[in-house]
DSSP file (Angstrom, degrees, kcal/mol; ACC not computed):
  #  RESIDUE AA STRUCTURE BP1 BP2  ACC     N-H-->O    O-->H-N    N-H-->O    O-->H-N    TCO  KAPPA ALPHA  PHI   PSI    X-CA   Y-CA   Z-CA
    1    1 A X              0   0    0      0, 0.0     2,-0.4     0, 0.0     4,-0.0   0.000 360.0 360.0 360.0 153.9  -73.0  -22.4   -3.5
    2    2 A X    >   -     0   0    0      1,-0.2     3,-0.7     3,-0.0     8,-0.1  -0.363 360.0-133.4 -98.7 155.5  -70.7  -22.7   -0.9
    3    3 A X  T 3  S+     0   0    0     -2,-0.4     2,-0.5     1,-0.2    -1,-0.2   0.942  98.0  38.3 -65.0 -23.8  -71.3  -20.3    2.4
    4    4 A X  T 3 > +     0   0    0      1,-0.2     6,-0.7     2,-0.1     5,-0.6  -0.562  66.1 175.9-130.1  84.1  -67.5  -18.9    2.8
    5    5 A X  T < 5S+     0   0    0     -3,-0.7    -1,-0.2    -2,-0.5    -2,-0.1   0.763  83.5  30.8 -57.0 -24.7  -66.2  -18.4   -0.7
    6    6 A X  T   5S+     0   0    0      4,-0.1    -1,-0.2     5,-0.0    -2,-0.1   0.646 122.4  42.8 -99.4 -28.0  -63.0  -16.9    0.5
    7    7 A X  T >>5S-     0   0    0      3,-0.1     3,-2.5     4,-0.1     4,-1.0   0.170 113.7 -17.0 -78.5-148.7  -62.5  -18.8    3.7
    8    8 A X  H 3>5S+     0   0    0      1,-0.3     4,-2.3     2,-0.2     3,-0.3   0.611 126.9  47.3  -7.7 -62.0  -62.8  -21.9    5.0
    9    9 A X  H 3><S+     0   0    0     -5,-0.6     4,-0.8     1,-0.3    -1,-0.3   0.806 111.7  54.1 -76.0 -26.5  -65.1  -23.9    2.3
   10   10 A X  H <4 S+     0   0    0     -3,-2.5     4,-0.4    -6,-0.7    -1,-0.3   0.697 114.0  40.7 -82.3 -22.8  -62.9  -22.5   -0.7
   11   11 A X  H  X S+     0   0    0     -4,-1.0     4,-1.2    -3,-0.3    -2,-0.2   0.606 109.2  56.9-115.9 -22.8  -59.5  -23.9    0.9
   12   12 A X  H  X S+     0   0    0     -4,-2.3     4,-2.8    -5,-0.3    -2,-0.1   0.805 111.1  45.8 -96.2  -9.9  -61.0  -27.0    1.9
   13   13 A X  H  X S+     0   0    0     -4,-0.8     4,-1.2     2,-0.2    -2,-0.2   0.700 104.0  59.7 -37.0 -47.5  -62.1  -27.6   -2.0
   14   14 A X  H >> S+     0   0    0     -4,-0.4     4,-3.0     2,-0.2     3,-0.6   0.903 108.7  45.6 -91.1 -46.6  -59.1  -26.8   -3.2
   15   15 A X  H 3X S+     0   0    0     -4,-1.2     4,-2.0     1,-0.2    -2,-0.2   0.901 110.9  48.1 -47.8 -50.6  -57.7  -29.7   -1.1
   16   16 A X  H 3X S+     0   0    0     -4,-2.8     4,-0.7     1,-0.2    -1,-0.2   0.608 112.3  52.6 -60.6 -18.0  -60.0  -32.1   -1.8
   17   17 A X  H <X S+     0   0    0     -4,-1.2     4,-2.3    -3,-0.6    -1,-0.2   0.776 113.6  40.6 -37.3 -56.1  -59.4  -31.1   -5.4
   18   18 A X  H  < S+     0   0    0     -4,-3.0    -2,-0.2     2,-0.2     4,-0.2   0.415 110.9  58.4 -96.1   0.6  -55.5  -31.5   -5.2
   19   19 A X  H  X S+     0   0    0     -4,-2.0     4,-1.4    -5,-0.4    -3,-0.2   0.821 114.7  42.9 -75.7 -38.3  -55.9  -35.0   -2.9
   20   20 A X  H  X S+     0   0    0     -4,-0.7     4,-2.8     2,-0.2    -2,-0.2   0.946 109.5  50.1 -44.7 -67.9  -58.0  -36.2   -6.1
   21   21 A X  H  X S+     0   0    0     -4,-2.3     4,-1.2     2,-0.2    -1,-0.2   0.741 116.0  49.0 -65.3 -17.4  -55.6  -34.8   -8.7
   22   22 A X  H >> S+     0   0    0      2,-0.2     4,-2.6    -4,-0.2     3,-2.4   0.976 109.5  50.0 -57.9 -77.4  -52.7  -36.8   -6.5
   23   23 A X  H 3X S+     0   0    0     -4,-1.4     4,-1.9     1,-0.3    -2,-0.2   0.783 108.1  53.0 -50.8 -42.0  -54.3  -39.7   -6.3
   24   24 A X  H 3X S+     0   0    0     -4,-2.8     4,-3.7     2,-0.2    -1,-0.3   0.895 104.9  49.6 -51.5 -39.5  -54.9  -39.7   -9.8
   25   25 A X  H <X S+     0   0    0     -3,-2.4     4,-3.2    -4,-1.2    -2,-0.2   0.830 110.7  58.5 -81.8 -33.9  -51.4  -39.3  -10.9
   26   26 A X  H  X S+     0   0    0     -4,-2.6     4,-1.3     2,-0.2     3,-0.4   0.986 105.8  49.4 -42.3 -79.1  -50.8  -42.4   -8.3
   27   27 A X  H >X S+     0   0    0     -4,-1.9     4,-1.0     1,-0.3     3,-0.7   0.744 111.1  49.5 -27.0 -71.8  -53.2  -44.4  -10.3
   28   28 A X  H 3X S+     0   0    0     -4,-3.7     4,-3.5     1,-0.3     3,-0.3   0.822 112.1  45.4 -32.3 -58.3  -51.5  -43.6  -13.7
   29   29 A X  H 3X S+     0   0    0     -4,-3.2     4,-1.3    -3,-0.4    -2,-0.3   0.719 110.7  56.7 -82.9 -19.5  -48.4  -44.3  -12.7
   30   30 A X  H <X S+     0   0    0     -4,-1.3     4,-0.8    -3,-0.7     5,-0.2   0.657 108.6  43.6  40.7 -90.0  -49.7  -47.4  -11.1
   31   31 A X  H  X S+     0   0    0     -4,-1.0     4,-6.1    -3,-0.3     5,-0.4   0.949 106.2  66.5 -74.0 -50.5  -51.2  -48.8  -14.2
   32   32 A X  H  X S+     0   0    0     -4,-3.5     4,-1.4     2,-0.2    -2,-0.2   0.917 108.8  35.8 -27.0 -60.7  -48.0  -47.7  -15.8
   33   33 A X  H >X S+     0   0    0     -4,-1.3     3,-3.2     2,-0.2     4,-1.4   0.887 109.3  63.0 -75.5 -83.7  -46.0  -50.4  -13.8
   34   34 A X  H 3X S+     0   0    0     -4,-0.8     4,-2.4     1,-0.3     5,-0.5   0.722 104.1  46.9   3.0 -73.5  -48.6  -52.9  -13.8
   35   35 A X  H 3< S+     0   0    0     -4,-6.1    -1,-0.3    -5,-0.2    -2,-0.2   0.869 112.0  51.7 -69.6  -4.6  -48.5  -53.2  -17.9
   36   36 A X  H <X S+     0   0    0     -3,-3.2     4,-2.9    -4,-1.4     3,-0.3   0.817 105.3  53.3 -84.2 -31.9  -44.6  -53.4  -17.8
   37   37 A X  H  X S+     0   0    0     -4,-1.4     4,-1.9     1,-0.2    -2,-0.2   0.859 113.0  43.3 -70.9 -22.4  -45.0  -56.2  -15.3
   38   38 A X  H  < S+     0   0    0     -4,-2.4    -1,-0.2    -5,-0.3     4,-0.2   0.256 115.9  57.6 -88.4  -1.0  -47.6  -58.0  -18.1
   39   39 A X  H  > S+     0   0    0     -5,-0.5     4,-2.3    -3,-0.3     5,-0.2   0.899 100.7  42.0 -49.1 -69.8  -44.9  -56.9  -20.1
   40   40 A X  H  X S+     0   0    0     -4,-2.9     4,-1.8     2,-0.2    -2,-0.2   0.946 117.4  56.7 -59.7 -38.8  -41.7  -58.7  -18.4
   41   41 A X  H >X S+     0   0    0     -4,-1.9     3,-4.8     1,-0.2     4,-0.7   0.752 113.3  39.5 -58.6 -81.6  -44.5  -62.2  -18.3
   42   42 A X  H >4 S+     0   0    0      1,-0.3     3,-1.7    -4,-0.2    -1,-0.2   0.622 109.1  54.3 -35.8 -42.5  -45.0  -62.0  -22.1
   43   43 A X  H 3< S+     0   0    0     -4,-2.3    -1,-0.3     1,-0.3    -2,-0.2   0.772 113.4  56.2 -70.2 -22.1  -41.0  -61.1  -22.7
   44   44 A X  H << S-     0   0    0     -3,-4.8    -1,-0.3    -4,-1.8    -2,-0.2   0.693 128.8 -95.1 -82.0 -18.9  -40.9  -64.9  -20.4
   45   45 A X  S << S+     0   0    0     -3,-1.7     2,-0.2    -4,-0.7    -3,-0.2   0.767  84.7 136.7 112.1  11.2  -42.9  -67.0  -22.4
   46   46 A X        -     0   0    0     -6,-0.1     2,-0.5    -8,-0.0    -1,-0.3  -0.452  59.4-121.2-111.7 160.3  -46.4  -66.2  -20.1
   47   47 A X    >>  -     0   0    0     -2,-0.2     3,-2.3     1,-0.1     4,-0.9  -0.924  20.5-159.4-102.4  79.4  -49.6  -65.5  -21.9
   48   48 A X  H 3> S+     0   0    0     -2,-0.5     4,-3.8     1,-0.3     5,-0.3   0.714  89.2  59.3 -79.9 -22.5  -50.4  -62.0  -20.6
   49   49 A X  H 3> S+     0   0    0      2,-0.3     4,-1.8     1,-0.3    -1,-0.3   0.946 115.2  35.8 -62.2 -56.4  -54.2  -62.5  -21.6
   50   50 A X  H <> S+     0   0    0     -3,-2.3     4,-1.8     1,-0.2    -1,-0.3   0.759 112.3  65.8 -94.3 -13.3  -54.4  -65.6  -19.2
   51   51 A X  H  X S+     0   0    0     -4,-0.9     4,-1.3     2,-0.2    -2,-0.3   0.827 105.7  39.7  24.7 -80.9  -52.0  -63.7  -16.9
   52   52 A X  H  X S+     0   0    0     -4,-3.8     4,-2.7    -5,-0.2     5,-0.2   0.830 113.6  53.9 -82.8 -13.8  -54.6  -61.2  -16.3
   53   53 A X  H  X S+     0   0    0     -4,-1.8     4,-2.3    -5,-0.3     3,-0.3   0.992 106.4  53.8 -66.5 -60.2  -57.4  -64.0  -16.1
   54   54 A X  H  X S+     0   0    0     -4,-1.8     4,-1.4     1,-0.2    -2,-0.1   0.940 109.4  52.0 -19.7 -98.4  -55.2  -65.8  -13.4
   55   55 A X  H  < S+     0   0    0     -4,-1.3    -1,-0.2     2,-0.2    -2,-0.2   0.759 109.4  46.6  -7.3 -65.9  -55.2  -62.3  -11.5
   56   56 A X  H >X S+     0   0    0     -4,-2.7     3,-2.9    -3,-0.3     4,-0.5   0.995 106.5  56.7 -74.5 -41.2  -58.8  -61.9  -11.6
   57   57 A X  H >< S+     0   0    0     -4,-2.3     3,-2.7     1,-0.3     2,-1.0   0.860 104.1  54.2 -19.7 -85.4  -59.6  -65.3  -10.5
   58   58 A X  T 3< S+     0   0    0     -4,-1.4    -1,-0.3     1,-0.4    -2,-0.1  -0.018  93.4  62.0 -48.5  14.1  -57.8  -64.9   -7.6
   59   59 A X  T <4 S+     0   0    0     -3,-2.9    -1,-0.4    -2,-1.0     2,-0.2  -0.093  95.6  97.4-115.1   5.1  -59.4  -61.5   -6.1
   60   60 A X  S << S-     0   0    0     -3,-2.7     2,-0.2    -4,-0.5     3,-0.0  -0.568  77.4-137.6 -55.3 144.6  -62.4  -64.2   -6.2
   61   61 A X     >  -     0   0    0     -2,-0.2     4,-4.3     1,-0.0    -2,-0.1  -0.531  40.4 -93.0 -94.9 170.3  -63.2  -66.1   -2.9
   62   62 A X  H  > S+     0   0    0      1,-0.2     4,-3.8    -2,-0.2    -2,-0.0   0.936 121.6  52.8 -40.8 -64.7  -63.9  -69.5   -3.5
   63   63 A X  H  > S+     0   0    0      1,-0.2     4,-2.0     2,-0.2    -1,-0.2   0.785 107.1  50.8 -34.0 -60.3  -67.3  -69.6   -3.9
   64   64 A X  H  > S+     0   0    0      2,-0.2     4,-1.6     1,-0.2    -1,-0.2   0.902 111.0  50.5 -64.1 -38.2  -67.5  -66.8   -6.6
   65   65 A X  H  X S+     0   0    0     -4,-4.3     4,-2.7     2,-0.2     5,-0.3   0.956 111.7  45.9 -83.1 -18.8  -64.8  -68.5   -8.7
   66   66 A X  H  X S+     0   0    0     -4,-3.8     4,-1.0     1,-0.2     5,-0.4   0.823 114.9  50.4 -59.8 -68.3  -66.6  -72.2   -8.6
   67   67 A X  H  X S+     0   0    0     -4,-2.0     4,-0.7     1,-0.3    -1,-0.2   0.611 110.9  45.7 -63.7 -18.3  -69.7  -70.4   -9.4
   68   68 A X  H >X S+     0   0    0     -4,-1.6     3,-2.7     1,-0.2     4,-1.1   0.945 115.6  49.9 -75.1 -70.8  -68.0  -68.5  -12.5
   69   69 A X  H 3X S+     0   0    0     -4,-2.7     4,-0.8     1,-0.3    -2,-0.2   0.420 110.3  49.7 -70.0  -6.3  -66.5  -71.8  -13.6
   70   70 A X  H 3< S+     0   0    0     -4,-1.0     4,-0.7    -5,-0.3    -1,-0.3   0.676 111.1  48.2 -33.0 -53.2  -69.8  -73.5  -13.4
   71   71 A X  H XX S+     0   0    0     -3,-2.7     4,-2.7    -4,-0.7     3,-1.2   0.964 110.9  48.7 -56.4 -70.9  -71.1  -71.1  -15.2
   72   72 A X  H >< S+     0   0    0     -4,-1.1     3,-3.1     1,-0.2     2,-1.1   0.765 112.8  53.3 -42.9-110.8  -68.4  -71.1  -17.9
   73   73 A X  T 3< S+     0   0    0     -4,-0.8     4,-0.3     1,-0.3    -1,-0.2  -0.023 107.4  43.5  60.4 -56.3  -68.8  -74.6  -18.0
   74   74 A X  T <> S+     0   0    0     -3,-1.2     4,-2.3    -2,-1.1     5,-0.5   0.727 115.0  51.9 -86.1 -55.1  -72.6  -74.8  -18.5
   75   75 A X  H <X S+     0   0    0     -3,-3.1     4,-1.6    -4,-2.7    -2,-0.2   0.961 111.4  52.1 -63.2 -34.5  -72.4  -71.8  -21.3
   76   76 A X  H  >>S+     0   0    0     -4,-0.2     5,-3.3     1,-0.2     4,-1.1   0.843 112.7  39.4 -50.3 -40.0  -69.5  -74.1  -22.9
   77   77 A X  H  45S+     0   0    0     -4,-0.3    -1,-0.2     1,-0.2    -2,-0.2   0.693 115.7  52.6 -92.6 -12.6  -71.5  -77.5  -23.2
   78   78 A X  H  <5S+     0   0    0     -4,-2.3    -1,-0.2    -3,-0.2    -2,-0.2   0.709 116.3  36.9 -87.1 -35.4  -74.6  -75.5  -24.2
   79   79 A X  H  <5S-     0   0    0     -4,-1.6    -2,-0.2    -5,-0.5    -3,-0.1   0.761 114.3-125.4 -76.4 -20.7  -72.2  -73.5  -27.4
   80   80 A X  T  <5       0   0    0     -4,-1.1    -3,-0.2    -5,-0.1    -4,-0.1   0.947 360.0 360.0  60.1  48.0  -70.6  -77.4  -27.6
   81   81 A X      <       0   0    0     -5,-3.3    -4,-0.1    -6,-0.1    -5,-0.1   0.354 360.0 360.0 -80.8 360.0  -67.5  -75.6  -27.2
């Protein structure tokens, strides 16, 4: 329970409340543009699936993506994929 229910502790709540609910509505709208931009690639002739693979790849450093494609790699010759 907070110590100044009408002061201080209640009004700085309510901010951090309505800095959340902002930041959400950011998000949304956000994701919103995002899938219309894997929209416009598909409407080009892009493959939005390997699109968004591309994308994560690339928030990878080097290192992490050899070691995923290693990885991949290993699980493939083991499925005989």
């Amino acid at each position: 329970m907070m110590a100044d229910i009408g002061g201080f502790a209640t009004e700085r709540l309510r901010s951090v409340v309505e800095r959340i609910e902002r930041l959400e509505e950011e998000k949304a709208a956000l994701a919103a543009d995002i899938r219309e931009v894997y929209s416009e690639a598909k409407g080009a002739g892009f493959d939005a699936a390997v699109v968004r693979q591309v994308v994560r790849l690339r928030k990878m450093d080097n290192a992490e993506r050899r070691q995923r494609e290693e990885l991949l790699d290993l699980y493939k010759r083991v499925l005989d994929l």
